[in-house]
C-alpha positions in Angstrom: -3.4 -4.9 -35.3 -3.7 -7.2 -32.3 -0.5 -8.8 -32.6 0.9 -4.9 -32.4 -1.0 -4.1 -29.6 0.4 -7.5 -27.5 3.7 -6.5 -28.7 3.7 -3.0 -27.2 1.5 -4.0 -23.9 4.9 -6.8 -23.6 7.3 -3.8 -24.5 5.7 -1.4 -21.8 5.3 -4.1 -19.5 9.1 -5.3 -19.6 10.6 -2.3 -19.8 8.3 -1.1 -16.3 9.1 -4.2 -14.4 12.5 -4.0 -15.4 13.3 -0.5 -14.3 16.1 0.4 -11.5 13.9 0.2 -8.2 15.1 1.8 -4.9 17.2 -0.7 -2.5 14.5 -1.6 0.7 16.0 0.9 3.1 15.2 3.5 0.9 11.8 2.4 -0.1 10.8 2.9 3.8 12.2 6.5 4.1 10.5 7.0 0.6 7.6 5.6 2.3 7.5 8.0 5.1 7.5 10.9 2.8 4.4 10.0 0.9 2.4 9.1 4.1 4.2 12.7 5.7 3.3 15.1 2.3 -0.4 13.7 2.3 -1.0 14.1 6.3 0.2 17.6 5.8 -2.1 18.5 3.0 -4.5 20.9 4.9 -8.1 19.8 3.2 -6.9 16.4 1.2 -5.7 14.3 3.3 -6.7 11.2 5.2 -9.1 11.6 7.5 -7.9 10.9 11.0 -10.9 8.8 11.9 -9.3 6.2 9.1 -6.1 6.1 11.0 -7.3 5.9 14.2 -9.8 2.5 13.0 -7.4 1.4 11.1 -5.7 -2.4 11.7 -3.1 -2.1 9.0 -1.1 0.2 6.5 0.2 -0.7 3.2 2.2 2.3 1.4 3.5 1.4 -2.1 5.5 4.5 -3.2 5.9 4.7 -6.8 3.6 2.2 -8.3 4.3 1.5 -12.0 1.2 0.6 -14.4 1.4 0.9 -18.1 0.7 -0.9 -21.1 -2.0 -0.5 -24.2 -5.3 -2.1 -24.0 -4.4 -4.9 -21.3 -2.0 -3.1 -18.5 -0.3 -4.3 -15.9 0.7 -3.1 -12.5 3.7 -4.0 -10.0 5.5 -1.8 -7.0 7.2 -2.3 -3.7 6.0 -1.2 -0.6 6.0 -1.7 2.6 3.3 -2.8 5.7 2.8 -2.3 9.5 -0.1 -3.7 11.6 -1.1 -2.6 14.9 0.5 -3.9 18.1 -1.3 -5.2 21.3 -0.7 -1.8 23.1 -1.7 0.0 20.7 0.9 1.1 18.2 2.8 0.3 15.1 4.4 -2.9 13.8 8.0 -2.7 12.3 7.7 -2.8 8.4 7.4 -5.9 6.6 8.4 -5.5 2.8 5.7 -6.6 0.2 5.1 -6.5 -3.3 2.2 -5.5 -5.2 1.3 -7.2 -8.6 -2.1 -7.4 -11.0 -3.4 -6.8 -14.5 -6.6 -4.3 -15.5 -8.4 -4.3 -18.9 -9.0 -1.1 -19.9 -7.6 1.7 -21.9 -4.0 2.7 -21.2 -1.3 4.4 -23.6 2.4 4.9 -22.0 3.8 4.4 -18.2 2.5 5.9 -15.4 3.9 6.0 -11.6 1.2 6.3 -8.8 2.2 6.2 -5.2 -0.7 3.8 -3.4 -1.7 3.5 0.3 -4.1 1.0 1.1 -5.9 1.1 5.0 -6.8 -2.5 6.2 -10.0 -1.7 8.6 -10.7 -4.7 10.7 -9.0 -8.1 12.2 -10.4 -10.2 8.8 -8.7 -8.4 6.7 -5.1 -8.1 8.2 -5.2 -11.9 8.5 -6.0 -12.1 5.0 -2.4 -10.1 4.5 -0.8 -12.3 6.7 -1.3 -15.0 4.0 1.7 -15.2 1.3 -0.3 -14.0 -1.2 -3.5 -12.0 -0.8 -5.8 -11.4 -4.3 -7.9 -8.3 -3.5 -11.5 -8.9 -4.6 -15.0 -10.1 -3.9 -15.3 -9.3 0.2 -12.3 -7.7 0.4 -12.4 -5.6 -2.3 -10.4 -2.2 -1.7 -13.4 0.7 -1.7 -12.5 4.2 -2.7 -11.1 6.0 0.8 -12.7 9.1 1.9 -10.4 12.4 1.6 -10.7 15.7 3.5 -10.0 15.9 7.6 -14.1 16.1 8.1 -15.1 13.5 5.9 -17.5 11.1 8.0 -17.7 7.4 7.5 -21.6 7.5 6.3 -22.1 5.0 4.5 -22.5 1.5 4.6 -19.6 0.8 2.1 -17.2 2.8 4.4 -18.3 0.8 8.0 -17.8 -2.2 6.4 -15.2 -2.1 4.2 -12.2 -4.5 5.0 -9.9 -2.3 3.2 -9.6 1.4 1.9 -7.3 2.5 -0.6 -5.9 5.6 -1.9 -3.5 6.9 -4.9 -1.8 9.8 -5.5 -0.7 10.4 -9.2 0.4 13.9 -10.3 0.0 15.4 -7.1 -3.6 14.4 -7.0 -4.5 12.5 -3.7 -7.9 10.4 -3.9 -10.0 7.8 -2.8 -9.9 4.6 -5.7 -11.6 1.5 -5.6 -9.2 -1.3 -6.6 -9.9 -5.0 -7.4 -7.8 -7.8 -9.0 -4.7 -6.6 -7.6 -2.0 -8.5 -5.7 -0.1 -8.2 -2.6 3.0 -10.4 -1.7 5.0 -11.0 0.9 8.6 -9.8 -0.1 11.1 -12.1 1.5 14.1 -11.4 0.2 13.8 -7.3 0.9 12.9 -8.3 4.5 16.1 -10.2 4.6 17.6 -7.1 3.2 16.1 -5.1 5.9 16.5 -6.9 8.9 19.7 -9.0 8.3 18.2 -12.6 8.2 15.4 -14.6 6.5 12.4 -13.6 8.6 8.5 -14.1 8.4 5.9 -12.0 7.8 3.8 -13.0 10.9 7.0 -12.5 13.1 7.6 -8.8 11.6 4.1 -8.0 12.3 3.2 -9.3 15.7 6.2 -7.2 17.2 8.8 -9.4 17.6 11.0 -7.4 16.2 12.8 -4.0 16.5 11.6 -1.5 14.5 14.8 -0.7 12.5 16.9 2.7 12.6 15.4 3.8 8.9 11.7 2.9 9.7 11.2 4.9 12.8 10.1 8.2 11.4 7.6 6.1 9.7 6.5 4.3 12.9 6.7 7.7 14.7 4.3 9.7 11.9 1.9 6.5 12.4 1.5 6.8 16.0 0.7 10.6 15.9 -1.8 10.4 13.6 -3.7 7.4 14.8 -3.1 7.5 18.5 -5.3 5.0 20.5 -6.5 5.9 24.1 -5.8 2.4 25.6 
């Protein structure tokens, strides 16, 4: 019986990693979508006071988990970081990868924002590879324009994440998981090998496909300077 159940978590597994994923342009406007369709939800969405703290946005559209006993997670997304004057980084590609133990029959897609809440943790992203967990830990997000940030967990959470799956947008905690720098989709997006820090500090354009994504950002999370 366990040596079924390894075989179909490694079936599951390999047949989610290798399905057909959306080219890196495509990903962005996809990106844009998901962070426009939960905005525009009346009484479920992110509360602005989220966006306008906010240091950082990761959107993975499309998230894949699946698997039978042990499970495993991977997606592509994208993430922007504040500027100096106040508004939004062009998109830096990055990869999200982890395992859970738990109970899990079949595939399932879930598309995944995660808000990065002070200056520690976006210099945590700006490593290569960032292992969410222990201090930075991703607490449940608050949903609904007039939820406050009460509690304790909330003020001084690094990061707050959020899935939608089904339709159903919600705050989930999230530990264990992986986020990656993507180089080979940013050379995809911007033409040349680049690094993440350079994406992200503004030295670069925001491209053509990313700028309804920048421009949804700014609206919702304007800063008076």
């Amino acid at each position: 019986m366990k040596l079924r159940n390894i075989a179909l978590t490694l079936v599951a597994a390999s047949a989610m990693l290798s399905a057909k994923d959306s080219d890196a342009h495509d990903r962005i406007v996809k990106s844009a979508t998901l962070f426009r369709e939960i905005m525009s939800a009346p009484d479920k969405g992110m509360p602005h006071w989220v966006l306008h703290r906010a240091h950082c946005a990761v959107i993975v559209p499309g998230m894949k988990s699946g698997g039978f006993i042990v499970g495993a997670k991977y997606g592509k997304g994208i993430m922007t970081c504040r500027r100096a004057n106040g508004g939004w980084s062009a998109p830096s590609a990055v990869r999200v990868e982890g395992g859970s133990v738990g109970f899990q029959i079949g595939l399932n897609e879930t598309d995944a924002i995660f808000m990065v809440m002070n200056e520690d943790g976006k210099n945590k992203l700006m490593k290569s590879e960032f292992t969410i967990g222990g201090s930075a830990a991703a607490v449940a997000g608050p949903v609904g324009r007039s939820a406050k940030a009460e509690t304790d967990a909330l003020m001084h959470a690094k990061i707050l994440s959020y899935s939608r799956s089904r339709g159903v947008f919600a705050g989930v905690a999230l530990e264990g998981g992986t986020l990656r720098a993507d180089d080979g989709e940013n050379k995809e997006i911007y033409g040349r090998p680049i690094e993440r820090q350079e994406i992200i500090n503004g030295k670069v354009a925001v491209p053509a496909q990313a700028k309804g994504l920048i421009a949804l950002l700014n609206r919702f999370s304007f800063r008076e300077q």
